[in-house]
C-alpha positions in Angstrom: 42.4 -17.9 53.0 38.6 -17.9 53.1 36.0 -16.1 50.6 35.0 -13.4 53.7 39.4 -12.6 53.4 39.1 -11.8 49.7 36.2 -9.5 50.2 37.4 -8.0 53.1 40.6 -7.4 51.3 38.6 -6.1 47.8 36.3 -3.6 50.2 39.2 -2.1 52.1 40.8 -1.6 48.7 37.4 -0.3 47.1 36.4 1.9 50.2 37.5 5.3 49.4 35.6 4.9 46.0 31.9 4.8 47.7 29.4 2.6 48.3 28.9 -0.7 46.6 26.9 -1.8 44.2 23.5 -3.7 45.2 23.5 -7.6 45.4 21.8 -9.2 42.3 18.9 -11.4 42.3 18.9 -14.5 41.9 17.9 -16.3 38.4 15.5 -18.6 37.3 17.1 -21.2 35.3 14.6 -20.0 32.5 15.8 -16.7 32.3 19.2 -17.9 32.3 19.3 -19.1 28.6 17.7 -16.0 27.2 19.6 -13.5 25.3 19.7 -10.8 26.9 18.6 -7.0 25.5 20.4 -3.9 24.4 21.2 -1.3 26.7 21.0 2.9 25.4 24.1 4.5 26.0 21.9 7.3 28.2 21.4 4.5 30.6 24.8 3.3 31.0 25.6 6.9 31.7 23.2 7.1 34.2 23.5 3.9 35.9 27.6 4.8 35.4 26.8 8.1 37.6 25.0 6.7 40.3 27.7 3.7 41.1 30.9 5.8 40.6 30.0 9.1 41.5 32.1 12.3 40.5 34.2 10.4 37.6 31.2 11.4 35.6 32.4 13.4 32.5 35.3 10.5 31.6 33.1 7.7 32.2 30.5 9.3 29.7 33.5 9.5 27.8 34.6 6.2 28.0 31.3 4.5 27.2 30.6 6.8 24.0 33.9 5.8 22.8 32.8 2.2 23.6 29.7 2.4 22.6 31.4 4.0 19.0 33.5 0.4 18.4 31.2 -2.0 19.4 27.8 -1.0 19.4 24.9 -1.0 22.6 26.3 -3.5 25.0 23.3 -6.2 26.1 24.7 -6.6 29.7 26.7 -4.6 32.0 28.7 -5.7 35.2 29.4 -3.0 38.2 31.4 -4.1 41.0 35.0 -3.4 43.2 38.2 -5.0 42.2 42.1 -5.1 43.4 45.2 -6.0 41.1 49.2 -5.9 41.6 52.2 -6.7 39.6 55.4 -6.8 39.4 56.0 -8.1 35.9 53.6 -10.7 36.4 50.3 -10.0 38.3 46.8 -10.5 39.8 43.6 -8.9 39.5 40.5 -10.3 41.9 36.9 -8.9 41.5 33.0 -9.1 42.4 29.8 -7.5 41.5 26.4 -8.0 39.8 26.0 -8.4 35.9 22.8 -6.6 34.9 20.7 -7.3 31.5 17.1 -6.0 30.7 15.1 -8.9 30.0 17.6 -11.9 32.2 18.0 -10.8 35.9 20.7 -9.9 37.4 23.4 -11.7 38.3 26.4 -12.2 41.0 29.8 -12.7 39.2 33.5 -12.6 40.4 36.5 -12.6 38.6 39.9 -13.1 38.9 43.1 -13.5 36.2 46.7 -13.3 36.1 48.9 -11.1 34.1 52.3 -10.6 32.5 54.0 -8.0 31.2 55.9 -4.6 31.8 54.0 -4.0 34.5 54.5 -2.8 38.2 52.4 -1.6 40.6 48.9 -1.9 43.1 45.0 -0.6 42.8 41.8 -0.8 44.3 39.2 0.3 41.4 35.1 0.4 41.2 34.4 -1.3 37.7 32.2 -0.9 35.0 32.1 -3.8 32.4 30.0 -2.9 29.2 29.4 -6.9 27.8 29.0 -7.5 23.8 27.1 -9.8 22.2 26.2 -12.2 24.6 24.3 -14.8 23.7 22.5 -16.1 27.0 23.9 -15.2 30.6 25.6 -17.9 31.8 27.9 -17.3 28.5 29.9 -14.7 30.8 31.1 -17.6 32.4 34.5 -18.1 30.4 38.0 -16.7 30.0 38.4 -13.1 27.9 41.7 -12.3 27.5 43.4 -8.9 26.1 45.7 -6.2 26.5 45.9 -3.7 29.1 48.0 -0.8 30.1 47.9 1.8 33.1 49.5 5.0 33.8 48.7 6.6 36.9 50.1 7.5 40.6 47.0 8.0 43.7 44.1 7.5 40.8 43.8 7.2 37.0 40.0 6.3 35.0 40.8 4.1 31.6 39.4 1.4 30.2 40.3 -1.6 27.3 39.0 -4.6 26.0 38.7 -8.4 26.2 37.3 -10.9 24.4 36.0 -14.4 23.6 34.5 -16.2 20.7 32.0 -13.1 19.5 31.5 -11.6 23.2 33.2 -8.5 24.0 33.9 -7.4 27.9 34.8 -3.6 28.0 36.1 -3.0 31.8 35.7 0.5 32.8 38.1 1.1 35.7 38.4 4.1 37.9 40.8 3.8 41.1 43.3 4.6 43.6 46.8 3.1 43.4 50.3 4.1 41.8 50.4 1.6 38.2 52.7 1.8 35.7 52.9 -0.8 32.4 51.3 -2.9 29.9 50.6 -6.5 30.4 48.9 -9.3 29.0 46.1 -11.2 30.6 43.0 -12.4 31.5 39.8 -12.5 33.6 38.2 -15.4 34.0 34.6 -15.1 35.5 33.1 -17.6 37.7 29.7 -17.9 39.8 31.9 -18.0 43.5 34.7 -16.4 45.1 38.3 -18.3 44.4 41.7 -17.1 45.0 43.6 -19.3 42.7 43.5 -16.8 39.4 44.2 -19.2 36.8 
């Protein structure tokens, strides 16, 4: 399958969520090996609002409690993803990871799962990032726990990590999920299909 199949596939799955988020910009290697700066929890909110529209009281809720555990996240990613499992699983993703003082940047991401887990969605994503020490440190595999509950939509989020950097994923979506698995997401600079 080619990369345009994988988005087509990711926007059909993300269209009833809205619009999607802006391309980034591209970086100049300088900025690229700064550490990025803290964002305020006000302007996650905010910049939560704009990209997934009504959700808006349980994403505020979501990033308070976030933002409670681990601090102001220095980088943030919004984009569209799809995911499905039937014990073991996928999930495939794009977007644009933003920081204050280091560009923005276009990521995708992709990872399998295993678990007690069974089920398909299409959700617009939110990704508060922790600690990281110079952009291109996204560029890794964070692995965690996750767990959904939810028939035609659901709004949850959990955690994954590597070395000291923390990836919060803020999902909101449409789908019927049941289960908890363990996983991954590995996130790369272009578009692949294989998710190890």
């Amino acid at each position: 399958m080619t990369l345009h199949s994988r988005r087509t596939i990711i926007g059909a799955l993300g269209a009833g969520l809205g619009a999607t988020a802006s391309a980034g910009l591209s970086l100049p290697a300088l900025a690229q090996s700064a550490r990025p700066q803290k964002f305020t929890t006000n302007e996650l909110v905010d910049s939560g609002h704009k990209f997934f529209g009504t959700i808006s009281r349980g994403l505020a809720q979501a990033v308070e409690a976030s933002v409670r555990r681990w601090g102001q996240p220095n980088a943030y990613i919004l984009g569209q993803e799809a995911s499905g499992a039937f014990f073991a699983g996928a999930r495939y993703g794009e977007g644009t990871m933003y920081t204050r003082n280091a560009g923005d940047l276009p990521v995708y991401w992709q990872g399998p799962s295993l678990g007690f887990d069974a089920g398909a969605d299409g959700d617009r994503t939110m990704m508060l990032v922790y600690n990281l020490p110079a952009v291109n440190a996204i560029f890794k595999r964070f692995g965690g726990l996750d767990g959904s509950a939810y028939l035609v939509g659901g709004f949850g989020f959990t955690a994954l990590t590597a070395d000291d950097v923390v990836v919060v994923p803020i999902r909101s979506g449409l789908g019927a999920r049941l289960g908890v698995n363990l996983g991954y997401l590995k996130f790369t600079t272009s578009s692949t299909w294989n998710p190890f």
